[in-house]
C-alpha positions in Angstrom: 0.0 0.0 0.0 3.0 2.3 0.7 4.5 1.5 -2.5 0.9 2.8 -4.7 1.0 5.8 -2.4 4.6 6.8 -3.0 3.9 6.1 -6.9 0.9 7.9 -6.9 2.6 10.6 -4.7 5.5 11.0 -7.4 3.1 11.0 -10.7 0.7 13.9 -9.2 4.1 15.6 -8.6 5.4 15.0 -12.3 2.3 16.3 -13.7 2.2 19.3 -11.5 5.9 20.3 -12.9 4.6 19.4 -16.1 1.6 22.0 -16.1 3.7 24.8 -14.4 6.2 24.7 -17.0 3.9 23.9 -19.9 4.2 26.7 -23.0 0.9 28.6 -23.8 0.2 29.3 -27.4 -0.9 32.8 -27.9 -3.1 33.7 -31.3 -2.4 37.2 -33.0 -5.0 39.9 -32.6 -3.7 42.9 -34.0 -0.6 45.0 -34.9 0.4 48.8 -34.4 3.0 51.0 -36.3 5.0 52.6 -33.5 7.8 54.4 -35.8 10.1 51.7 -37.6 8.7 49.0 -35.6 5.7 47.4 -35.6 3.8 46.0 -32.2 2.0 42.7 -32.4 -0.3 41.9 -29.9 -1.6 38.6 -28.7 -4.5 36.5 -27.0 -2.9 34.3 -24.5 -6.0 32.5 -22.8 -7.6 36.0 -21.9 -4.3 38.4 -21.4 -3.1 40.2 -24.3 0.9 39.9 -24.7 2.8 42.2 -27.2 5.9 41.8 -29.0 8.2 44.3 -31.0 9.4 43.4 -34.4 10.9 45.1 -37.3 8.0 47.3 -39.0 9.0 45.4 -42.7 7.9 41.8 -41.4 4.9 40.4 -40.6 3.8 39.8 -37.4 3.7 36.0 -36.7 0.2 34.3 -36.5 0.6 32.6 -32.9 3.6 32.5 -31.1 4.9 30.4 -27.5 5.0 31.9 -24.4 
């Protein structure tokens, strides 16, 4: 019975790291021209997350966070 505990004990544990340090795909919602530079904005699961790229390239469709 110990030994179920202790592997039950050890896979919660696992998937708990696993969660915590799982990456969250963010979708593109809209850009902004800020002098040579362009923002891009994101959706990640309800908070908006902005990046800054060159004002030539696209902004990428989903990126990881």
């Amino acid at each position: 019975m110990k030994h179920i505990v202790a592997v039950l004990a050890f896979t919660v544990a696992f998937l708990l790291v696993e969660l915590v340090t799982a990456d969250v795909i963010c979708l593109f919602k809209s850009e902004q021209i800020s002098g040579t530079n362009k923002i891009c904005y994101y959706d990640c699961l309800g908070s908006i997350f902005a990046i800054t790229i060159d004002g030539l390239k696209l902004c990428p469709l989903n990126i990881r966070r």
